[in-house]
C-alpha angles and dihedrals in degrees: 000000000000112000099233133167100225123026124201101206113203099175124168143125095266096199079183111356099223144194098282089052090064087039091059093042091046090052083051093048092052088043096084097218106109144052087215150353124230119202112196127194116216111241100198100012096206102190091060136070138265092269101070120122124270106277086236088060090043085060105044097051083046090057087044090053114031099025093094096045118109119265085347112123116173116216138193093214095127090041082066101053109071122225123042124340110253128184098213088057095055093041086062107042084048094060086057084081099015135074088214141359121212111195111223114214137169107245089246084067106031084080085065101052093100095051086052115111113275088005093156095059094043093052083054087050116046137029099239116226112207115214107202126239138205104279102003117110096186108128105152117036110220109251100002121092101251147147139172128267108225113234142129100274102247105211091218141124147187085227093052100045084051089054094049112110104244092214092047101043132064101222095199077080088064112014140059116252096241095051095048098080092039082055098047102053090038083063102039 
């Protein structure tokens, strides 16, 4: 990894990593506010359930999709670490390089943050940017440092693109183009 000042962490499962993944680390990217951004794929995501891709796939659809973005590197750190994927835990592996961490989070997500593992300490930790989303208005967390990224909402999700029929949807509406093929054969 990259020694930077400021991170940008967009961490998640990405099972796939879509369109409105790229689009939310594009809108970081043009924000001005980091050095880099580090995508992390979570190894043993463990706020989903036991159908989730192999990590190895994940990553390999999130290099597909993310590799040729500005200032974004994706990284297996927390493939590396055994057990569940925790955020605290990459946070602070990540300020051993970096000045500050700013965790990066979908606004349908941003209201959790407090019931995440060790949420106390991470509030302590990073400054928290809040990607909207369709229908959510939250722009500022209560008693986190946050602020919005400002960017277009993209109603899309990992869930959805898994329910699509594959003979009925184009995936290149959803989808990048390098991961279409990853996430085709991973499914089957």
């Amino acid at each position: 990894m990259v020694t930077a000042r400021r991170l940008g962490l967009f961490g998640g499962t990405f099972d796939p990593p879509h369109l409105g993944h790229v689009a939310a680390l594009r809108a970081a990217a043009r924000s001005g506010r980091f050095d880099r951004l580090v995508v992390t794929v979570a190894g043993d995501p463990y706020l989903k359930g036991p159908d989730v891709l192999a990590a190895d796939v994940r990553l390999a659809m999130a290099h597909a999709a993310f590799d040729e973005l500005d200032l974004v590197e994706v990284s297996d750190l927390e493939l590396r670490r055994s057990g569940p994927s925790y955020t605290v835990d990459t946070v602070r592996e990540l300020l051993e390089d970096a000045e500050a961490v700013d965790l990066i989070v979908g606004a349908d997500l941003a209201t959790q943050l407090d019931s995440w593992h060790g949420g106390e300490e991470l509030r302590a930790l990073v400054v928290v940017g809040i990607v909207p989303r369709p229908g959510s208005t939250i722009d500022a967390l209560p008693h986190w440092r946050s602020y919005l990224i400002p960017m277009e909402p993209v109603d899309l999700s990992s869930t959805y693109v898994r329910e699509l029929d594959p003979a009925a949807e184009d995936l290149r509406d959803f989808l990048p183009e390098r991961v279409i093929p990853l996430f085709e054969h991973a499914r089957g």
